[in-house]
N, C-alpha and C positions, 0 to 999 in steps of 0.2 A: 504494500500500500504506500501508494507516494505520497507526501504528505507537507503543507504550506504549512510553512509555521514562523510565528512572528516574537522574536525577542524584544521586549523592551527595558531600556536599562537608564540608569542615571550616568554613566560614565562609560565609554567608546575611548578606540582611538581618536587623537594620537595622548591620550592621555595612558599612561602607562603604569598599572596597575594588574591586582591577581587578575580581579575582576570583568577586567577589558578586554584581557591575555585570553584570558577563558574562554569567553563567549566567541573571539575569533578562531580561536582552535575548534572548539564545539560547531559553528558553525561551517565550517572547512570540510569538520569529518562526515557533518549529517550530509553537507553537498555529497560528496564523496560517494552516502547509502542511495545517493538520488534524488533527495528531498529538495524543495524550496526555501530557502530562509533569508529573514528579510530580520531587519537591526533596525531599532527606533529610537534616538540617541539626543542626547544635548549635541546642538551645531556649535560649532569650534569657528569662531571665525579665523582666516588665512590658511585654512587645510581642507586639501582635498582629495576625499577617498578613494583609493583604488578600486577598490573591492565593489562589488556589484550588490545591488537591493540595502543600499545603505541608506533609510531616512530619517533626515534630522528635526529637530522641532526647537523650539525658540528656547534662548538662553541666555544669561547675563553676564557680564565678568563677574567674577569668584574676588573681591578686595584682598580675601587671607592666602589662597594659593591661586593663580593661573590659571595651571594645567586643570585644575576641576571647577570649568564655567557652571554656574548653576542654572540649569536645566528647568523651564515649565512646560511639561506637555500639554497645549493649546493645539490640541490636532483635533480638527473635526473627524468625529467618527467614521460619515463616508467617505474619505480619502485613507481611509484605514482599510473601506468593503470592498474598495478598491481589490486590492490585494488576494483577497477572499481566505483568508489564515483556520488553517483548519484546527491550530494550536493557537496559543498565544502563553505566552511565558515569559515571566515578570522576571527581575533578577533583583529587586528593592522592595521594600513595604514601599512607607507611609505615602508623598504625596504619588511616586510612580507606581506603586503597588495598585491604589484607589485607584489610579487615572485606570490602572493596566484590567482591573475589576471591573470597572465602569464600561469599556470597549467591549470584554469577554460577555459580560450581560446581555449587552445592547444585540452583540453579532450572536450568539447562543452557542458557543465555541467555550471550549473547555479552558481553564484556568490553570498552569502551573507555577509557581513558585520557588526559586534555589535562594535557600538561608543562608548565603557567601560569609556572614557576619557576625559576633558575637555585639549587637548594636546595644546592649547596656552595658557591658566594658567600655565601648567607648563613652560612652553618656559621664561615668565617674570619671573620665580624664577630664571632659570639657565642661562639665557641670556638678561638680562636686557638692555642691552645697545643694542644689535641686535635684540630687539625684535620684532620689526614693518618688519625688513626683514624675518627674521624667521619666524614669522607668518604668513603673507602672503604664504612662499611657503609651510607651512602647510597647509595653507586653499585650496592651488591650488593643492596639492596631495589632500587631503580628495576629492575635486571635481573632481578628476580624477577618483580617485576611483571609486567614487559615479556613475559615468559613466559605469563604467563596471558592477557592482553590479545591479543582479533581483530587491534588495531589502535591505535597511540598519535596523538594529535593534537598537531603541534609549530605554535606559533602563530607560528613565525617560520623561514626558511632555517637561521638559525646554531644554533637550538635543534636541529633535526635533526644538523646536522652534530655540533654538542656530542655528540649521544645516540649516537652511530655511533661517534664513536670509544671512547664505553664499550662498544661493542660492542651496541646497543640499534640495532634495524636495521626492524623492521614498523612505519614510522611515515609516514605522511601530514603535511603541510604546509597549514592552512588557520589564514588569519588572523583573528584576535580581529574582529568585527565593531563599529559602532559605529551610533548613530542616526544618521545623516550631514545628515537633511533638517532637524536642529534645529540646525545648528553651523553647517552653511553658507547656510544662507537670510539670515542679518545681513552686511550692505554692513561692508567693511572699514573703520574708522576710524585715519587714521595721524596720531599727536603726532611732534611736530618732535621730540621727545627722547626715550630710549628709556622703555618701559612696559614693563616685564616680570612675565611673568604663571610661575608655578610650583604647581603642582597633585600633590598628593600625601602619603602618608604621612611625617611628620615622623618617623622611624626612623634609625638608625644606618646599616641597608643602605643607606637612602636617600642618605644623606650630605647635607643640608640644611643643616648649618651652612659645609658649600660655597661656595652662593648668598650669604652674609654675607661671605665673604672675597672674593669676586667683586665686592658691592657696594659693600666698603670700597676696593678699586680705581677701579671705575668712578666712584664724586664725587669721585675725585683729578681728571677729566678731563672729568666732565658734572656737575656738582652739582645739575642742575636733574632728574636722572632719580626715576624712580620704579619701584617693584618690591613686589609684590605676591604673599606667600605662603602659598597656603590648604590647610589640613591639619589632621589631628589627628594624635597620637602623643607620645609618653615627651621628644620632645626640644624640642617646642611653649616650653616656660619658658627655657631655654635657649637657644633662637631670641630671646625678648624680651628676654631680659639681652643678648645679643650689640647687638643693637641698639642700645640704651642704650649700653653702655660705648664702644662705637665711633662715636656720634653718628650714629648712622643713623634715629632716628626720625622724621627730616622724610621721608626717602626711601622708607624699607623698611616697609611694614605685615603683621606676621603675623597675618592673619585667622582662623588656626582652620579649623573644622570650616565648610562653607556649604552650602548645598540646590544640589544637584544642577541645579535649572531654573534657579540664578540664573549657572552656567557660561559660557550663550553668551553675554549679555551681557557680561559680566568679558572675555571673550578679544574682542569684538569691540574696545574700546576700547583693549586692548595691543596694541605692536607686534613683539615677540620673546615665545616660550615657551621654557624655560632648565630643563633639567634636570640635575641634579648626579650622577644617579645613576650608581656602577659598573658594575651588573648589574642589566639588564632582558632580559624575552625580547617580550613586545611591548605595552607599555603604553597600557592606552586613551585616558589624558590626551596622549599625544603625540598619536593617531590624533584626537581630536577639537581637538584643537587646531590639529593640520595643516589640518582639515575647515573651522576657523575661518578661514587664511587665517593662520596665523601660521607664522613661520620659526622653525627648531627650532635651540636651541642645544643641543648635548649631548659630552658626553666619549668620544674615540675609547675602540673597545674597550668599549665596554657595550651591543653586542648589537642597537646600531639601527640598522645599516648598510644593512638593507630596506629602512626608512623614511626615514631622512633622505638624500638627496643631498647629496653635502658639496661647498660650493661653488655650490650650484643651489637646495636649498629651506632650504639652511639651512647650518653647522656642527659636523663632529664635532673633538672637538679636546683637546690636552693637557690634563693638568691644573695649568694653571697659571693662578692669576687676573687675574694682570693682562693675559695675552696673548687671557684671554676677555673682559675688560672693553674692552678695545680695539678688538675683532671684535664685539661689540655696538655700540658707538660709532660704529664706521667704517658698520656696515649700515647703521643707523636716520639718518646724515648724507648718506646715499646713496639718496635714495627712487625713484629709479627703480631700480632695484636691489631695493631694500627692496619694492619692489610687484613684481617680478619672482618674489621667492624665494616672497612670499605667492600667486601663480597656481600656481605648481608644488608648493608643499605640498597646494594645494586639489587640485591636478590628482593628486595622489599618496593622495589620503585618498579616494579615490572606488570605489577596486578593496576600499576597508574596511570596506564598507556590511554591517549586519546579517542584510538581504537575502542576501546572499552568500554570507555565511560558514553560515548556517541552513541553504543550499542542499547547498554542500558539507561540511556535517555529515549532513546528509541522504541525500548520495550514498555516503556511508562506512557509516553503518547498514545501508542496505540492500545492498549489496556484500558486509559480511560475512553479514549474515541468508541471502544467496541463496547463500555457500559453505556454509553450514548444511545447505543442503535437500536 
């Protein structure tokens, strides 16, 4: 069964994120099964998309970041019928989720859902003091949602369990896919001293200025190490001052923003991938970095207990730095060991493929289409 189907998202290219990453991979491979898929996107002004069934809807400059123009979907619903979307699949709640609710009703087209986000982790970053209110009427839109939605897509076990105990229960489990055949075709290169590699948004969710109190420990005990941190985001300048003031610019390089094909390279020649973050629900830089053959440093409790084996392909662990600068030290002086966690991360990043996951988005579409009929 061939099948239209219409993504709608708050964020696209060229903004560069899991989120964006995703949805153009997922929609690459559904082409691939045959299908039609069409992207409905915040317009970016001065960029113009390559890629085909790309439309955009009206949007504003963003004051705090750029790269994420804030988006209002003002589309008339007939130029939606246009299309004739035999799916439609939201990739946000609140105001795109509604809009994306509001179309699915109108057209009598099934509603799916992917939970990419742990959206009240972020709420305590940026609203601390309202956070019990704010969260809440997050949780009561997600349940709304959840309502109208065939079917929710949780990209990881612990996201489902999250959504269950708000009471949010029609939900499928299928993991975020990744290109897997570009990440693990390069032979591992392992440095006698640790190389660490960190990919991702430079945000306060994030917690990146972490990885700097991590590496003012770790030259207490390797001063030959090196760490490597590529991103953009509000906290980028503030990552280079840290640097400086603490004498880490022989060690630590924050690179910024980088092209996407120069990835496998960069992970081929580190030997740890080190994430600082809180809350994740399943991030593609771990999944290709796993694919690389790199063992995973990350903070118990933030949601990657699927992916990392702790003890086996890598570390989840307190947050404390110098007991992570330590357990980096101790892997990377331990290379058979250190080549051990690198088989088992690759061996774990294989069930991640794009292939897969398009499969089982696949099988969800048409599951609900055939309760339809």
């Amino acid at each position: 069964m061939i099948m239209r189907i219409l993504f709608i998202t708050a964020t696209y290219l060229p903004t560069v994120n899991g989120v964006s990453y995703h949805i153009k991979l997922l929609k690459k491979q559904l082409e691939k099964l045959g299908h039609r898929v069409y992207v409905l996107a915040p317009n970016f002004p001065g960029y113009t998309d390559s890629d085909k069934n790309i439309m955009r809807y009206f949007s504003m400059p963003n004051p705090f970041i750029k790269t994420y123009p804030l988006g209002l979907p003002l589309v008339p619903v007939d130029k939606i019928k246009k299309i004739r979307p035999d799916i439609i699949h939201t990739h946000h709640p609140l105001i795109i989720g509604k809009f994306a609710a509001h179309v699915a009703e109108k057209m009598k087209v099934p509603l799916i859902f992917t939970a990419h986000t742990q959206y009240e982790q972020y709420l305590n970053y940026y609203f601390p003091h309202g956070y019990q209110l704010t969260s809440k009427l997050l949780i009561n839109d997600l349940q709304s949602l959840s309502r109208k939605c065939s079917k929710i897509i949780c990209p990881s076990p612990e996201t489902k369990i999250r959504l269950k105990k708000q009471g949010i229960t029609n939900t499928d489990v299928v993991f975020n896919g990744i290109d897997t055949e570009v990440f693990s075709s390069s032979k591992k290169i392992f440095s006698e001293h640790p190389y660490i590699v960190y990919t991702g948004r430079l945000e306060k969710e994030k917690n990146p200025l972490f990885l700097l109190k991590i590496a003012v420990e770790l030259k207490n005990i390797c001063p030959e190490f090196k760490m490597v941190i590529i991103g953009d985001g509000r906290l980028l300048p503030k990552l280079s001052e840290y640097t400086i003031k603490h004498d880490l610019e022989n060690n630590v390089c924050v690179v910024g923003k980088v092209d996407q094909n120069l990835l496998p390279s960069i992970y081929k020649g580190a030997n740890i991938f080190l994430t600082p973050s809180t809350s994740e629900v399943m991030p593609l830089s771990v999944l290709e970095a796993e694919s690389s053959g790199l063992p995973i440093i990350a903070l118990e409790n933030a949601g990657l207990e699927s992916v990392v084996k702790n003890g086996e392909s890598g570390f989840l662990l307190k947050p404390d730095p110098k007991v992570i600068a330590q357990h980096i030290f101790d892997l990377v002086k331990n290379l058979k060991r250190l080549k051990r966690f690198s088989k088992m991360s690759r061996r774990i990043s294989e069930k991640y493929s794009i292939e897969y996951c398009a499969l089982s988005v696949e099988n969800i579409y048409k599951e609900v289409l055939s309760c339809r009929e």
